[in-house]
C-alpha positions in Angstrom: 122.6 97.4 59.5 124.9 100.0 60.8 126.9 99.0 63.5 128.9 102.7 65.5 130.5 99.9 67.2 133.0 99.4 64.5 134.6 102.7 65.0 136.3 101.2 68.1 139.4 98.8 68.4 138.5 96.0 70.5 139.1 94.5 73.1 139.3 97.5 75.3 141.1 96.6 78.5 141.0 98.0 82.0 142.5 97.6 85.2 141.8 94.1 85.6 139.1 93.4 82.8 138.8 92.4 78.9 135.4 94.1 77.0 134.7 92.7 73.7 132.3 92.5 70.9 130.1 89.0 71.6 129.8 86.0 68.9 128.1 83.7 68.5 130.1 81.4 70.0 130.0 82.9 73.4 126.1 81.8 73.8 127.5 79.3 76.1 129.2 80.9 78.4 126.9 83.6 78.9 123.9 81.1 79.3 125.8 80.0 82.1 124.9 82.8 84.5 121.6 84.2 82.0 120.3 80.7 83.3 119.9 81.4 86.9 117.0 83.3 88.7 119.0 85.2 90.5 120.6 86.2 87.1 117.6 86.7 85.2 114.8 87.5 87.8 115.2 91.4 86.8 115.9 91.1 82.7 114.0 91.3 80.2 113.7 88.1 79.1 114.3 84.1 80.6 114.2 82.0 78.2 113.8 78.3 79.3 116.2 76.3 77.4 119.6 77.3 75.7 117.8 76.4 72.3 115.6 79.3 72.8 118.8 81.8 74.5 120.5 81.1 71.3 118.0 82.0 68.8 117.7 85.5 70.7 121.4 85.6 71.2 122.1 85.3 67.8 119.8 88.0 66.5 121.5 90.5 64.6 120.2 93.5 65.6 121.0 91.7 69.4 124.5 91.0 68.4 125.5 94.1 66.9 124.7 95.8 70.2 126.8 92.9 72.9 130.0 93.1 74.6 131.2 90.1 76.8 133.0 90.9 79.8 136.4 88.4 80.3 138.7 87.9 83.4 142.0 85.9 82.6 140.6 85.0 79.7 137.2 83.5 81.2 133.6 85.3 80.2 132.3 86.4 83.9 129.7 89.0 82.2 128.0 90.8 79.4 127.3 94.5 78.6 124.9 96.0 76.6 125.5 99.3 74.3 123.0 100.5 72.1 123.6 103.5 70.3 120.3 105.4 69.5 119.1 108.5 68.5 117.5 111.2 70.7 114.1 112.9 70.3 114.1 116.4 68.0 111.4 118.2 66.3 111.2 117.9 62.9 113.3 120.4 61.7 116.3 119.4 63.4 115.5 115.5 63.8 118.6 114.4 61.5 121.1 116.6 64.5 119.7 114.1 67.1 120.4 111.3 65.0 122.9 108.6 66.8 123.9 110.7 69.6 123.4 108.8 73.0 123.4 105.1 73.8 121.8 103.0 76.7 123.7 100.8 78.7 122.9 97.0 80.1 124.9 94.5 82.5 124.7 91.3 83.3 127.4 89.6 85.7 128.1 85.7 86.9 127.2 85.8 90.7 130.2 83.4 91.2 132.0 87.2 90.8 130.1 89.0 91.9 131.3 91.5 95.0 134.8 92.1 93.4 133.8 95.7 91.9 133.7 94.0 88.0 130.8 95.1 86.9 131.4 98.9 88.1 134.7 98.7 86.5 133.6 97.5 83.1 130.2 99.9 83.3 132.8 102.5 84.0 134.4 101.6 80.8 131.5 101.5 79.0 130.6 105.3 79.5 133.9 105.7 78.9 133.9 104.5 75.5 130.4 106.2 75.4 131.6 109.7 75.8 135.4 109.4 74.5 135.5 107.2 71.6 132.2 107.4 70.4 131.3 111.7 70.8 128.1 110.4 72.3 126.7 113.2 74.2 124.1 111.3 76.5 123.6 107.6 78.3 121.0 106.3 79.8 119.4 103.4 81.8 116.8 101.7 83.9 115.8 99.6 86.4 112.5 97.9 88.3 112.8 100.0 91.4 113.0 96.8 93.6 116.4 96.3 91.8 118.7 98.3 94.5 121.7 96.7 92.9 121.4 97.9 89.7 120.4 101.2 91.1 123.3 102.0 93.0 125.6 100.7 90.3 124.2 103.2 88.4 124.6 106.1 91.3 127.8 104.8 91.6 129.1 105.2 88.3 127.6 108.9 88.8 124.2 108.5 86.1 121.6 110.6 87.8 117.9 109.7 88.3 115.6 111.7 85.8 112.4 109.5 86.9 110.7 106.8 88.9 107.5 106.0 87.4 104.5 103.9 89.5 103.9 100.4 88.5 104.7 100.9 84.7 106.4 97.7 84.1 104.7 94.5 84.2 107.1 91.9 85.9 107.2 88.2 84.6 105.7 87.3 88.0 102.6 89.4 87.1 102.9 92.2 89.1 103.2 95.9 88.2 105.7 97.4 89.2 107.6 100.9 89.6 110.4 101.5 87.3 113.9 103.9 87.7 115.2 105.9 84.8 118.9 107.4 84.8 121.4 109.3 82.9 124.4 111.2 82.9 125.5 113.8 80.2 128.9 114.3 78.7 129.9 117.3 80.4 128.7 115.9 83.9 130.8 112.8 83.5 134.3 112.9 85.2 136.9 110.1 84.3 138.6 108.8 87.2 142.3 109.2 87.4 144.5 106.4 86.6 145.5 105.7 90.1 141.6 105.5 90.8 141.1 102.5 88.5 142.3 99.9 90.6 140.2 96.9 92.9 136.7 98.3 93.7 135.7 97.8 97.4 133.6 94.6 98.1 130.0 94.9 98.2 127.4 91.8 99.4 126.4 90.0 96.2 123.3 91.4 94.9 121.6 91.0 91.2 121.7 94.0 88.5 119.4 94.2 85.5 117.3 96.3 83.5 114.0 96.5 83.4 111.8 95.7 80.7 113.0 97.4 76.9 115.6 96.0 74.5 118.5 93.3 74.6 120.8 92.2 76.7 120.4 93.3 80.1 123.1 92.7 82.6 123.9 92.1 86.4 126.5 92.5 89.0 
């Protein structure tokens, strides 16, 4: 399996943050928030017993693609990073191979409204674009998911679609999804002195909507 993850020394560390490559030992502390439906009511999957959390946690090709997020020591999140390739016509399909990634969060509402998850999502396109040469990241949302829109916004990925009731929610219900990306050369790296406490927001749930593994939430 290849795993572009391994070009990068780990942990990475921010202003007040630790990112790290999951284990399967940290199935427990991420069940902790993944549990609750304000956690989960947006992601992709809710699994109903931990039994079931850790068979899908485990996976391999779910693994390989999982960061936790750590505060003093203590998992308060996890990330998602999944290196793929981009569309090309045949000719030039092997030039678009492994060159953009998209992104997932997931955060424990008990820290929520502290600015973690837009620090560690800022480190995460960070790593994106610096470490790994990636020249595109994307991500998505149910509409109805403001929080996890405006992250994205706020981290500066631009909407390239909203698309009518294309995603069928758990609940039943068909509803409208939000796509988003942001390209190397419009990223901008905020200056050191910029990196500091985010301003607090309400608490409010972020996710993704509906492909892949893990999703996240701040």
């Amino acid at each position: 399996m290849d795993d572009p993850l391994l070009a990068v020394s780990w942990p990475r560390r921010t202003a007040r943050l630790s990112i790290r490559r999951a284990t399967p030992t940290d199935v427990d502390a991420t069940w902790a928030f993944r549990q609750l439906e304000e956690v989960n009511r947006w992601l992709t999957r809710a699994p109903s017993s931990v039994e079931e959390y850790r068979d899908a946690f485990v996976d391999p090709d779910r693994l390989v693609a999982t960061l936790v997020v750590e505060l003093d020591g203590l998992v308060i999140g996890d990330l998602m990073l999944r290196v793929e390739d981009a569309w090309g016509q045949a000719e030039v399909a092997d030039r678009a191979a492994g060159v953009q990634a998209e992104i997932g969060w997931a955060l424990h509402p008990d820290h929520v409204g502290h600015g973690y998850a837009t620090e560690a999502v800022r480190e995460l396109i960070r790593l994106c674009f610096e470490d790994l040469g990636l020249r595109r990241v994307t991500g998505s949302c149910f509409a109805a998911n403001q929080a996890s829109r405006r992250l994205m916004e706020r981290v500066g990925m631009r909407r390239e679609a909203h698309t009518i009731r294309d995603s069928l929610h758990r609940s039943g219900e068909w509803l409208d999804g939000m796509d988003y990306a942001l390209l190397r050369e419009e990223w901008a790296p905020l200056p050191p002195r910029s990196r500091g406490p985010g301003r607090r927001r309400r608490p409010a749930d972020v996710g993704r909507r509906g492909v892949g593994d893990p999703e996240l939430t701040d």
